[in-house]
RODO-2510 file (C-alpha; in nm, 4 decimals, decimal comma):
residues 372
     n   res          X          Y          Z
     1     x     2,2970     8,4299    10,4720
     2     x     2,6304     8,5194    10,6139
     3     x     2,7116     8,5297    10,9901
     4     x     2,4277     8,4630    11,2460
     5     x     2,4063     8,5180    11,6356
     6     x     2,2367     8,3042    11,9603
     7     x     2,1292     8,5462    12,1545
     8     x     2,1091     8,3821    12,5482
     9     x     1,8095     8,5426    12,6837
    10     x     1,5620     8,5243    12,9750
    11     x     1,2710     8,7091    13,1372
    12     x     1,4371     8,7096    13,4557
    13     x     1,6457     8,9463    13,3525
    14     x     1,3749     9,1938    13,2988
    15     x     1,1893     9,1244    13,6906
    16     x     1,5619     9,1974    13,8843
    17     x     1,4987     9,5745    13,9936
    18     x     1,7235     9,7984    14,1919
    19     x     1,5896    10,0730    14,4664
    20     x     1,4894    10,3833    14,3707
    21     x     1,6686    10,6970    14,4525
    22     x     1,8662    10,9739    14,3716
    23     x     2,0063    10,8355    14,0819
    24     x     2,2015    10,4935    14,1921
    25     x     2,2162    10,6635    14,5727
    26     x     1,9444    10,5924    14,8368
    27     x     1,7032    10,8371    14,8559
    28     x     1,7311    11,0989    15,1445
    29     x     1,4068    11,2980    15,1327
    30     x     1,5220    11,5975    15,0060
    31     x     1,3581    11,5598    14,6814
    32     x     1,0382    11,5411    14,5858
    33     x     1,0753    11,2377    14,3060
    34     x     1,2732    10,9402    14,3723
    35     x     1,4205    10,8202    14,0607
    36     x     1,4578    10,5316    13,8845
    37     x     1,7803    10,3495    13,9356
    38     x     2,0427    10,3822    13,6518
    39     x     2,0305    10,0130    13,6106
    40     x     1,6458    10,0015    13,5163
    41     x     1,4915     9,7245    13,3669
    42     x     1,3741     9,9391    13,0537
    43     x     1,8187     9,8963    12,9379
    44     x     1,7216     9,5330    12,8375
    45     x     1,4022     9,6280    12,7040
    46     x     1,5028     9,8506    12,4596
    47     x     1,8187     9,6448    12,3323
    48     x     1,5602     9,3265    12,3270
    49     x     1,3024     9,5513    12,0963
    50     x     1,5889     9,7019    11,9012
    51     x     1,7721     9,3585    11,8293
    52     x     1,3597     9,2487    11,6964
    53     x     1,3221     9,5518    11,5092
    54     x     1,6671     9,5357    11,3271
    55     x     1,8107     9,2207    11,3552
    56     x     1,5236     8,9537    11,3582
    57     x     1,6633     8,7897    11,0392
    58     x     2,0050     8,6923    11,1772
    59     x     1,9629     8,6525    11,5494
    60     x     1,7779     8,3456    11,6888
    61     x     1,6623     8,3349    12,0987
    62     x     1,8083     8,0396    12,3049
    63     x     1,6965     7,9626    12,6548
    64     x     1,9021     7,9869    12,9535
    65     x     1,9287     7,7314    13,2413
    66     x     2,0617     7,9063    13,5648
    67     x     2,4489     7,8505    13,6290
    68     x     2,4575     7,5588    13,9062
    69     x     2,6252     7,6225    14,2757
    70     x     2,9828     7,4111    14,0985
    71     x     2,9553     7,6449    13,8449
    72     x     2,9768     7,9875    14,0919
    73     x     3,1854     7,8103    14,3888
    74     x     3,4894     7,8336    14,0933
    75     x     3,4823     8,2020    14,1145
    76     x     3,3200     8,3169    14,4174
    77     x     3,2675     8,2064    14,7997
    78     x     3,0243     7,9972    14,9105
    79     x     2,9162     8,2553    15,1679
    80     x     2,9006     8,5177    14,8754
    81     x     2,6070     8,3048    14,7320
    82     x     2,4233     8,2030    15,0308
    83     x     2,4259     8,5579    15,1714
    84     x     2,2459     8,6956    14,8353
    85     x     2,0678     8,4125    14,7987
    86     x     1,9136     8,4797    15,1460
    87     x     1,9316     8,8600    15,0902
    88     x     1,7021     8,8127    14,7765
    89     x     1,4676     8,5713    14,9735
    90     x     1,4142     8,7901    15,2174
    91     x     1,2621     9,0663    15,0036
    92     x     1,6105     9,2717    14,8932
    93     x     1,6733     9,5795    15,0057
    94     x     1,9902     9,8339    14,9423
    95     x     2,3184     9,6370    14,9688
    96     x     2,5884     9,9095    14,8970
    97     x     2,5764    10,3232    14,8035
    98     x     2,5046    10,2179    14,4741
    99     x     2,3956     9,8729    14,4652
   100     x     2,0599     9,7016    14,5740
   101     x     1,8579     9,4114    14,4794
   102     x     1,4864     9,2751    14,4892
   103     x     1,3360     8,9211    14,5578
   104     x     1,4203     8,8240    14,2163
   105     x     1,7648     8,9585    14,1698
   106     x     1,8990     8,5936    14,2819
   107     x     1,7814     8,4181    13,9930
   108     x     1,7969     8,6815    13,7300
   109     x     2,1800     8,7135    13,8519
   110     x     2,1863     8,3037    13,8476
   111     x     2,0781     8,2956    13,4987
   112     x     2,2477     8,5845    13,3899
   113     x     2,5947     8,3894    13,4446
   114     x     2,4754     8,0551    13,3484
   115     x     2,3759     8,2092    12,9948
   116     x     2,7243     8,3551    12,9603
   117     x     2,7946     7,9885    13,0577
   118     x     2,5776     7,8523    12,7766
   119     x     2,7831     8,1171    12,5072
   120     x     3,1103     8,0319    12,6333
   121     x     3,0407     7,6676    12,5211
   122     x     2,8273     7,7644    12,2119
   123     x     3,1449     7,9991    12,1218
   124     x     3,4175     7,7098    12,1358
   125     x     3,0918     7,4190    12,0001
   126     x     2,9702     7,5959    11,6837
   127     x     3,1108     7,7529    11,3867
   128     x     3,2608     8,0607    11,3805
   129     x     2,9387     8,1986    11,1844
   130     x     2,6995     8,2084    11,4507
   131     x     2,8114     8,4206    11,7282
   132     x     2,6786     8,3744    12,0813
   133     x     2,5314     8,6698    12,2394
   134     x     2,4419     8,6633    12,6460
   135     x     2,1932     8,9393    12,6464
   136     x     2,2049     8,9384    13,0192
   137     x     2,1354     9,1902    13,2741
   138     x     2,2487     9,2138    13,6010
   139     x     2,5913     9,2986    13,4480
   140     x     2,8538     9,1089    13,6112
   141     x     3,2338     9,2612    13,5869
   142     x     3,2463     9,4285    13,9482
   143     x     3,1173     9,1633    14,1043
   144     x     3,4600     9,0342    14,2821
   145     x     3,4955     8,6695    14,4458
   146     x     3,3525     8,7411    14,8158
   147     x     3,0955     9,0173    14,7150
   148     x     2,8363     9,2652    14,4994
   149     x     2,9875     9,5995    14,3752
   150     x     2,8716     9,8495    14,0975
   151     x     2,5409     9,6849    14,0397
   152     x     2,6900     9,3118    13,9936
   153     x     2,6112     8,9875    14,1767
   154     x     2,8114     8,7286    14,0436
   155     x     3,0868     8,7945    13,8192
   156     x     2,9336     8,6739    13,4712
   157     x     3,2550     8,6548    13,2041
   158     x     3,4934     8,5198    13,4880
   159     x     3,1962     8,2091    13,5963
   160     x     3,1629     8,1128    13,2163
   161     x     3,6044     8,1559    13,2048
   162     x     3,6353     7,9613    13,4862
   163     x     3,3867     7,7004    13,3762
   164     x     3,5407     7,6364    13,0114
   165     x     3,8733     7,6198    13,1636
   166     x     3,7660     7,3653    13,3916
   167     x     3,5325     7,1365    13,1785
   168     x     3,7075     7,1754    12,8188
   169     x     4,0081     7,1732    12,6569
   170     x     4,0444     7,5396    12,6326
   171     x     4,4170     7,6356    12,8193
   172     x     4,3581     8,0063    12,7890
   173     x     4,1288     8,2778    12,7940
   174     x     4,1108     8,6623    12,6616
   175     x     3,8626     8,9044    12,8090
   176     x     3,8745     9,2388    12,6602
   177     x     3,6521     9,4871    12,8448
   178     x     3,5523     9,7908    12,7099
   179     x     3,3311     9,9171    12,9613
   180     x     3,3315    10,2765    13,0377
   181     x     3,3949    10,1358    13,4153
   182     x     3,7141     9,9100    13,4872
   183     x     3,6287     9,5875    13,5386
   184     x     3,7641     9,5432    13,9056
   185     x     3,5760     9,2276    13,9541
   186     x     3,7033     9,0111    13,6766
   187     x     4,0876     9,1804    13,7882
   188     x     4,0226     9,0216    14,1592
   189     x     3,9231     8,7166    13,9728
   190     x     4,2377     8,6629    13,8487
   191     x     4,4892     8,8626    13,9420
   192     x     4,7233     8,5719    14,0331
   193     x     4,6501     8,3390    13,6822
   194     x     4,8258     8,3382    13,3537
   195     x     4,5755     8,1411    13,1785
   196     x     4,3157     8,4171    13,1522
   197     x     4,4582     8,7416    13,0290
   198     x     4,2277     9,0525    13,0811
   199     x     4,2734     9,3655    12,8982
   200     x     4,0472     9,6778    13,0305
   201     x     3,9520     9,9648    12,8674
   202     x     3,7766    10,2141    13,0529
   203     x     3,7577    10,5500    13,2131
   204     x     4,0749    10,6751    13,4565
   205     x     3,8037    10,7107    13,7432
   206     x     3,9864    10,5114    14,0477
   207     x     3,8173    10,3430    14,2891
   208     x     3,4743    10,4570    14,4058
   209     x     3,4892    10,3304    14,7292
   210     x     3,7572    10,1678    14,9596
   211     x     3,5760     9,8640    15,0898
   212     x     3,3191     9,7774    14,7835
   213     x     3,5471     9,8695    14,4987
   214     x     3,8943     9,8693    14,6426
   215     x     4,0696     9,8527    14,2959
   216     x     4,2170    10,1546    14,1494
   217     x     4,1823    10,0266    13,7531
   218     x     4,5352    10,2096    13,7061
   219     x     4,8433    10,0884    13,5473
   220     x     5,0060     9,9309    13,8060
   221     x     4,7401     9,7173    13,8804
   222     x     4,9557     9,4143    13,6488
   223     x     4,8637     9,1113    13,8433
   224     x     5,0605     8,9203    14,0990
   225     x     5,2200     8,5710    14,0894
   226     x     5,1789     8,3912    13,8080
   227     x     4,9509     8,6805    13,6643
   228     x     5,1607     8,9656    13,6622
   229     x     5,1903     9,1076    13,3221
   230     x     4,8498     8,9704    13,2289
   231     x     4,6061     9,2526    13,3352
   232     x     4,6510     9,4966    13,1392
   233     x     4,4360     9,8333    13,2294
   234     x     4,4047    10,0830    12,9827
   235     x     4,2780    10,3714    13,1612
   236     x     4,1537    10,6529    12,9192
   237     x     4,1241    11,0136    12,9664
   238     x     3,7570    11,1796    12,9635
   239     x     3,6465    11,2928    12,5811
   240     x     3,7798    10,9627    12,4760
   241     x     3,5539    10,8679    12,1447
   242     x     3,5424    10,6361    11,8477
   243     x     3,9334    10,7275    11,6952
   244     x     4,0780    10,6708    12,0458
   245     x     3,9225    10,3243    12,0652
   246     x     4,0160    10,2595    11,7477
   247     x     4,4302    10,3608    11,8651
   248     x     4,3463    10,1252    12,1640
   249     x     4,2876     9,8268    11,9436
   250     x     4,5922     9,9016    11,6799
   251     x     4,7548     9,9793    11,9486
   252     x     4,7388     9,7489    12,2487
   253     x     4,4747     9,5110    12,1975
   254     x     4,5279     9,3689    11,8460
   255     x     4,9299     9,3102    11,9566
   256     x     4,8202     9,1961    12,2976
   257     x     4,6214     8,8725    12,1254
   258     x     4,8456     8,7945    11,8588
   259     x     5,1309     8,7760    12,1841
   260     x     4,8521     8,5962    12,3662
   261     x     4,7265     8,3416    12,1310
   262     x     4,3571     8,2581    12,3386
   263     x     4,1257     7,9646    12,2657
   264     x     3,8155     8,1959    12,3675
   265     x     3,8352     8,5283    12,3226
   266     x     3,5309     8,6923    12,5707
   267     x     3,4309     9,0096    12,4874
   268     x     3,2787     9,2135    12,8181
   269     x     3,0635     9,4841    12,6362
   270     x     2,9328     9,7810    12,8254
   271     x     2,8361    10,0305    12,6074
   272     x     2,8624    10,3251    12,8777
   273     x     3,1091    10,4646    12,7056
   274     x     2,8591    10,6045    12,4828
   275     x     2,7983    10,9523    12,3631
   276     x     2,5583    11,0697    12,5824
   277     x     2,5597    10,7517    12,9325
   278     x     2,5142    10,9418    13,2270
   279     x     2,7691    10,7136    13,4071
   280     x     3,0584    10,7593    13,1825
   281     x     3,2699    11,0869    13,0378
   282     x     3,3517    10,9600    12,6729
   283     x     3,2160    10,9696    12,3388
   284     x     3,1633    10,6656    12,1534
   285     x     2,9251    10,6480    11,8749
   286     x     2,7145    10,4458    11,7721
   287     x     2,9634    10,3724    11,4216
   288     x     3,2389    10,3518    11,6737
   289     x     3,0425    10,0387    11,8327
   290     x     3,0060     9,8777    11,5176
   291     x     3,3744     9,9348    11,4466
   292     x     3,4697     9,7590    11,8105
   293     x     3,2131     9,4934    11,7457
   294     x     3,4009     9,4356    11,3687
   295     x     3,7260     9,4173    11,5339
   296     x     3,6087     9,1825    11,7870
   297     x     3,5330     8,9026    11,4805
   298     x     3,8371     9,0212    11,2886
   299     x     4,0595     8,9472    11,6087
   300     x     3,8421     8,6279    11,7240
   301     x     3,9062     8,4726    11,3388
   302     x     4,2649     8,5757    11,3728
   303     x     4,3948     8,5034    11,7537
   304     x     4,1115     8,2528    11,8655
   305     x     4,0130     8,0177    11,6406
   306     x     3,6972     8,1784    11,5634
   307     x     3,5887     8,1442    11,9056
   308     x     3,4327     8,4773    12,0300
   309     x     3,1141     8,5637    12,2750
   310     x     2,9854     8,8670    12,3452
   311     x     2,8633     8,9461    12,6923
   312     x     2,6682     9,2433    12,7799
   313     x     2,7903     9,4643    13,0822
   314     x     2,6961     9,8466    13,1565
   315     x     2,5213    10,1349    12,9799
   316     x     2,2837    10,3483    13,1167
   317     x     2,1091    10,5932    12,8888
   318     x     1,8417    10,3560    12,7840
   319     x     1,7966    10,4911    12,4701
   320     x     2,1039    10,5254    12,3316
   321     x     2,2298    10,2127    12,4822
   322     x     1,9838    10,0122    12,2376
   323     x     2,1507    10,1833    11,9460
   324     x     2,5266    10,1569    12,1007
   325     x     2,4448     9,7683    12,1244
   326     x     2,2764     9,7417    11,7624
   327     x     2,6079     9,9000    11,6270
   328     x     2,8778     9,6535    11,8425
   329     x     2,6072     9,3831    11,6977
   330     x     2,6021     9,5153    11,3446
   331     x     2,9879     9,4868    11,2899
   332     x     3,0035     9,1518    11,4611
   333     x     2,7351     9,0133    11,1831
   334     x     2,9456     9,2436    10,9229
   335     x     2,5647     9,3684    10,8582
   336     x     2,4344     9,7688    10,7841
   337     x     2,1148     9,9027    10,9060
   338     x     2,1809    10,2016    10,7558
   339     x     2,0729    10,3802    11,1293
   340     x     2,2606    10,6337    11,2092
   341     x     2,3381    10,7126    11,5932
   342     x     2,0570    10,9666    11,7120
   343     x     2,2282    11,1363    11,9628
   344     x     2,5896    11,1646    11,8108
   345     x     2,6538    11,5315    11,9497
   346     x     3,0040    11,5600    12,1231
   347     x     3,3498    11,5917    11,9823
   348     x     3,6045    11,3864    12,1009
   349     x     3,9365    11,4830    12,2317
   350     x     4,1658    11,2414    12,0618
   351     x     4,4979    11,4333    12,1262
   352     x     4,4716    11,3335    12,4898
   353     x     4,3906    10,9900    12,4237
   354     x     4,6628    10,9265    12,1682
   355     x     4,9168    11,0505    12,3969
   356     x     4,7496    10,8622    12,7031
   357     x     4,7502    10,5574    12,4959
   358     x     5,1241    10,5710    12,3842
   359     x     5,1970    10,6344    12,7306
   360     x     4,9704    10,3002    12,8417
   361     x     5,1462    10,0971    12,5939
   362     x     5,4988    10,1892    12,7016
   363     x     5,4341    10,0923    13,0804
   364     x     5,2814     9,7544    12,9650
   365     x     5,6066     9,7075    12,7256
   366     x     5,8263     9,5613    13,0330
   367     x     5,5219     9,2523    13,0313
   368     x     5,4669     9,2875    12,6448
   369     x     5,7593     9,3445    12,4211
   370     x     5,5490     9,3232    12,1549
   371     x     5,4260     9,6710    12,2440
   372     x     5,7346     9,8503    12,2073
***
């Protein structure tokens, strides 16, 4: 039958619902509709029916238990959790600009990290042949060690990192991001640690606000301490589609692992950086996601022992987030649909990105020789 996935999956992640608005912003009365908020419930929806439609002979459903209080307390504060926890309780409401919650964002945000959790361990447990999928929503890569940002709770890849590194014999981690939006959450995580080395690929978009989202996502943002040299951002220049991705991976990524030599190689997979996501300026297609989700496995087999999960993070045009996520999920199966991406429309600019990239990989060079 070839390779197989365990997709982690629960309902909760389908009752969490953010406040209505304009757009991800609270709603000021100006308008006469107050719209949905980019992170709707209908995201998961549509990659759950999709995965059914397309994949129902090689992806099996696995429950989810919700990640216990040891397992968050290695990655964020104890106050962190009891203030959402109490937040939830007490009916939700609008935490940041951007970010909000109801009385059931607690446990869908629980269970959301404990499944990422559960694939982290199936990753490093089973064969290399069945991948683990956490088909989780909230999304967790902003969410930083003391608080919520960008529509995160708690900070799902970094939990299940922590966690493996604490309760196995795994001595180092790779996370490689690729969500239109930099990861600023999993680079507070560990910022000071050489035994998790995160590489993120997104937008050149700064931060979004000073308090919530302090971090900048550019170059210099290296690391300190013992983990300087081992964040790498890769910040990518709007019109960025499914060649400059590709340059990324030959060109920083691929080199980055072999140097690197992980036991678990996470994959944090937002497909924002789709063709047509409202929340993000490039132009991935759906073939392009297939080609990142083939690369994954090829690097995984290569750098990791085999050991890969895949962890779902942003993307926010619900359609064409189902078939973005169907593509990263075809080329980690090595599988063909035969569906071609629906909305495919924009050109990309790949002069920009080539030169942005050769640019990226010559800063990094003074961490990574190997990029010179």
């Amino acid at each position: 039958m070839g390779r197989t996935i365990t997709a982690f999956w629960d309902e909760s992640f389908i009752a969490h619902e953010q406040p209505a608005g304009e757009f991800e912003s609270e709603w000021t009365g100006r308008l006469a509709y107050r719209q949905p908020h980019p992170d709707r419930p209908e995201r998961l929806k549509n990659i759950y029916s999709i995965v059914q439609s397309e994949l129902a002979d090689h992806v099996t459903l696995a429950d989810v238990e919700p990640a216990t209080r040891v397992q968050l307390e290695r990655t964020h504060t104890a106050d962190h959790i009891d203030d959402l926890q109490a937040f939830c309780a007490d009916g939700g409401g609008r935490i940041t600009a951007e970010t909000g919650a109801n009385e059931h964002t607690f446990r869908a945000a629980t269970h959301a990290a404990g499944a990422t959790c559960l694939a982290a361990e199936h990753a490093l447990e089973t064969p290399s042949d069945n991948v683990p999928y956490a088909m989780v929503r909230p999304s967790g890569h902003h969410a930083q060690p003391e608080q919520v940002d960008g529509f995160c709770y708690f900070n799902n890849v970094a939990v299940a990192a922590d966690h493996v590194l604490e309760t196995t014999d795994t001595e180092r981690v790779a996370i490689v991001d690729w969500d239109v939006h930099h990861g600023n959450g999993t680079q507070e995580c560990f910022e000071d640690r050489d035994d998790v080395l995160v590489i993120g690929i997104h937008n050149d978009h700064w931060s979004w606000d000073p308090e919530a989202h302090p971090q900048t996502g550019d170059l210099d943002e290296v690391g300190t301490g013992d983990g300087e040299g081992y964040n790498v951002n890769v910040p990518l220049p709007p019109g960025t589609g499914d060649e400059g991705y590709e340059h990324v991976f030959d060109r920083i990524v691929e080199p980055l692992l072999r140097s690197y030599d992980p036991d678990l190689l996470l994959i944090s997979a937002g497909q924002d950086a789709g063709t047509m996501d409202p929340l993000g300026r490039n132009v991935v297609t759906k073939g392009g996601f297939e080609e990142l989700g083939r690369r994954a496995r090829v690097l995984a087999d290569e750098y990791a022992d085999g050991n890969l999960a895949v962890v779902q993070e942003g993307g926010y045009q619900v359609s064409h987030l189902a078939y973005a996520t169907l593509g990263v999920l075809e080329g980690v199966l090595g599988v063909e649909t035969g569906i071609d991406d629906p909305m495919a429309w924009m050109d990309e600019d790949y002069d920009s990105a080539q030169r942005a990239i050769e640019d990226i990989a010559a800063y990094h060079s003074e961490y990574w020789p190997v990029l010179e």
